[in-house]
Backbone as CSV, one residue per row, in Angstrom:
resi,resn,N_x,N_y,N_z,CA_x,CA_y,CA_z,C_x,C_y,C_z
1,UNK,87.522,79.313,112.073,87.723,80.657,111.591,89.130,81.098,111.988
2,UNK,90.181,81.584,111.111,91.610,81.756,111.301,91.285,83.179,112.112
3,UNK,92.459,83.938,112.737,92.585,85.063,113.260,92.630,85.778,111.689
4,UNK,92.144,87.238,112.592,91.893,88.603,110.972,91.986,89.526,111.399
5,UNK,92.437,90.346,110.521,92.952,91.837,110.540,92.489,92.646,109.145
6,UNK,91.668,92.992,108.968,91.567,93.687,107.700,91.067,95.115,107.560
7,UNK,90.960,95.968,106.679,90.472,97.026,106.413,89.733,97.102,105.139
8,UNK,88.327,97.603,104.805,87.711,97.447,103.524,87.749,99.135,103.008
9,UNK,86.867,98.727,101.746,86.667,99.950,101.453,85.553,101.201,102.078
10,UNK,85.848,102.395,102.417,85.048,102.847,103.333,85.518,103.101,104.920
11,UNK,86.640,102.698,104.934,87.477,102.879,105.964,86.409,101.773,107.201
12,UNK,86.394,100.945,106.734,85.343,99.279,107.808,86.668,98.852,108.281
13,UNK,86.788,98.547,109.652,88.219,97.592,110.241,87.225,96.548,110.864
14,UNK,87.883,95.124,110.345,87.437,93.828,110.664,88.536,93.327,111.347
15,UNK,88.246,92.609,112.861,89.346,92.112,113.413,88.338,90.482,113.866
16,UNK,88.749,89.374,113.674,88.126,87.995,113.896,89.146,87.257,114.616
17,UNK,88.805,86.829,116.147,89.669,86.146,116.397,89.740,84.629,116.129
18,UNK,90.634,84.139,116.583,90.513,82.818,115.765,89.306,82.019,116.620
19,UNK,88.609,81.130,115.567,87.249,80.712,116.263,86.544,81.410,116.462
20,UNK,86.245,83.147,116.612,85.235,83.992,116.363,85.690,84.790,117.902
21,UNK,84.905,85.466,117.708,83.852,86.573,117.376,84.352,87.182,116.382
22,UNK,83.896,88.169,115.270,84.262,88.985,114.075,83.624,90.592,114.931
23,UNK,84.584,91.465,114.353,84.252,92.643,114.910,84.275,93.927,114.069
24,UNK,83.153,94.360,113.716,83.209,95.247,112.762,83.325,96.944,113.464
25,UNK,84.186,97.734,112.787,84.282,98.870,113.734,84.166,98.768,114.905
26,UNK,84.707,97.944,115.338,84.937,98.381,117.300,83.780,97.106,118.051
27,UNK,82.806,96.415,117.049,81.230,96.180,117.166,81.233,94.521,117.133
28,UNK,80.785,93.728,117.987,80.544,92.239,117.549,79.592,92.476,116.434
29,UNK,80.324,91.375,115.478,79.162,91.634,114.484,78.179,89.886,114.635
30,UNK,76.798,89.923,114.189,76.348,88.910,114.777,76.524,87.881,113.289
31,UNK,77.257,86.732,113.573,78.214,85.712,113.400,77.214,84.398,112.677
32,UNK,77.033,84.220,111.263,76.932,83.186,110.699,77.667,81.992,109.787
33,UNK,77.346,80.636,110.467,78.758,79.972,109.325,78.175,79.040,109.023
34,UNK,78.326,79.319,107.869,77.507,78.526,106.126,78.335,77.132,106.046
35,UNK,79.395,77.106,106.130,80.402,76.018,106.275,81.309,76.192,107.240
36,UNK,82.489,75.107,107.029,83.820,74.713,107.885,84.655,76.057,107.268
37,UNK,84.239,76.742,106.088,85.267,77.715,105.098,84.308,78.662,104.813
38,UNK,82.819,78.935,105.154,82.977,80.233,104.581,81.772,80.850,105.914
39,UNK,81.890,82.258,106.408,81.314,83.102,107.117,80.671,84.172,107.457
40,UNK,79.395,84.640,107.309,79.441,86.035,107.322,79.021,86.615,108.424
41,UNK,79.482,88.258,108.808,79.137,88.910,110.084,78.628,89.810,110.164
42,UNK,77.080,90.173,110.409,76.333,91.410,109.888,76.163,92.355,111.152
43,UNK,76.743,94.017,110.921,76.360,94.503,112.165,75.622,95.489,111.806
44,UNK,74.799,94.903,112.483,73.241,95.705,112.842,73.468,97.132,112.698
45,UNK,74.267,98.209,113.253,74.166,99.432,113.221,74.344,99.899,111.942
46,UNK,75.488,99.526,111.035,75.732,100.011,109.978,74.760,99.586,108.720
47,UNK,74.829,98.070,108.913,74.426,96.970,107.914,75.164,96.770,107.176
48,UNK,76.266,96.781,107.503,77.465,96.052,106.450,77.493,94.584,106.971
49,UNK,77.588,94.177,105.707,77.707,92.504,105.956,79.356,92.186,105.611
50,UNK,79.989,91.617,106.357,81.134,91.022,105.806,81.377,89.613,105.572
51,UNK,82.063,88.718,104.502,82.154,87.900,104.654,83.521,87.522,104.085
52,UNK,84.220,86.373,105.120,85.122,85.741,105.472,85.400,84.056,104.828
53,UNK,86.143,84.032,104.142,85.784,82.772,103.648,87.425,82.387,104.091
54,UNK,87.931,80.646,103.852,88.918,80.236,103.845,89.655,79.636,102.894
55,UNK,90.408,79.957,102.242,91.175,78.772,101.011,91.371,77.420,101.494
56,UNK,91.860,76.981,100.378,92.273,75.616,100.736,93.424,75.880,101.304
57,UNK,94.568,76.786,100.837,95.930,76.717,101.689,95.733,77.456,102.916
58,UNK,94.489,77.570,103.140,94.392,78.598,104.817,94.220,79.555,104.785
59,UNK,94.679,80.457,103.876,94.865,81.783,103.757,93.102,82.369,103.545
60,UNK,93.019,83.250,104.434,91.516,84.278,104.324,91.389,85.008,103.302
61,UNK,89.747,85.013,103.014,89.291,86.439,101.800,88.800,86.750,102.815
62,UNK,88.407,88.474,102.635,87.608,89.539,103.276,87.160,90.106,102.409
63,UNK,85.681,90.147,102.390,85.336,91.066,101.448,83.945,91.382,102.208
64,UNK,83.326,92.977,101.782,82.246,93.243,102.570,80.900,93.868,101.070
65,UNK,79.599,93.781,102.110,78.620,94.596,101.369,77.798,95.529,101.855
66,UNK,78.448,96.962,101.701,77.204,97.289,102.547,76.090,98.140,101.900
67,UNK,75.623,99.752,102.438,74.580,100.509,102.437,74.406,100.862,100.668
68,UNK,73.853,100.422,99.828,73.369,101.043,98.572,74.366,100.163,97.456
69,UNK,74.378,98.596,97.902,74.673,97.906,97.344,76.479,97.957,96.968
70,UNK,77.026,98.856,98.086,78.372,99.334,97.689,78.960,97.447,98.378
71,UNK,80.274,97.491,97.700,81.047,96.107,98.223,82.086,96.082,97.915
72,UNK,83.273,95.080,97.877,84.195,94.905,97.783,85.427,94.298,98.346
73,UNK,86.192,93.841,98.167,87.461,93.404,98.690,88.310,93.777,99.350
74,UNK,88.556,93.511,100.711,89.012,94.207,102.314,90.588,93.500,101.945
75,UNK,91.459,94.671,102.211,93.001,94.114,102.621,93.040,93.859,103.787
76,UNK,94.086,92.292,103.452,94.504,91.764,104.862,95.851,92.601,105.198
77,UNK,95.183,92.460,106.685,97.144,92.957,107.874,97.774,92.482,108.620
């Protein structure tokens, strides 16, 4: 898992250090990995799920889902 910095829609800040933990608002979020490239981190309080995937050139997606089916695509920082 690369280091992360992102912000979604909804004002969500995701910070992942490299190799993990993922941290949603301030929050470990609890940490699943589907593969070597893709991740998701669900925190319990909110229930936003985020997930983290990797390209082939390295470079991270962020994108989240949360309360009433809302989702979308988190800018990286």
């Amino acid at each position: 898992m690369p280091l992360v910095n992102a912000t979604c829609p909804g004002k969500i800040e995701v910070h992942a250090d490299k190799g993990g933990p993922i941290f949603v608002n301030g929050r470990e979020g609890k940490l699943k990995r589907f593969s070597a490239n893709y991740f998701e981190a669900r925190d319990a309080s909110s229930g936003v799920v985020i997930s983290l995937s990797v390209n082939p050139d390295g470079t991270p997606l962020v994108s989240y889902t949360g309360k009433g089916r809302a989702n979308g695509i988190c800018e990286l920082h």
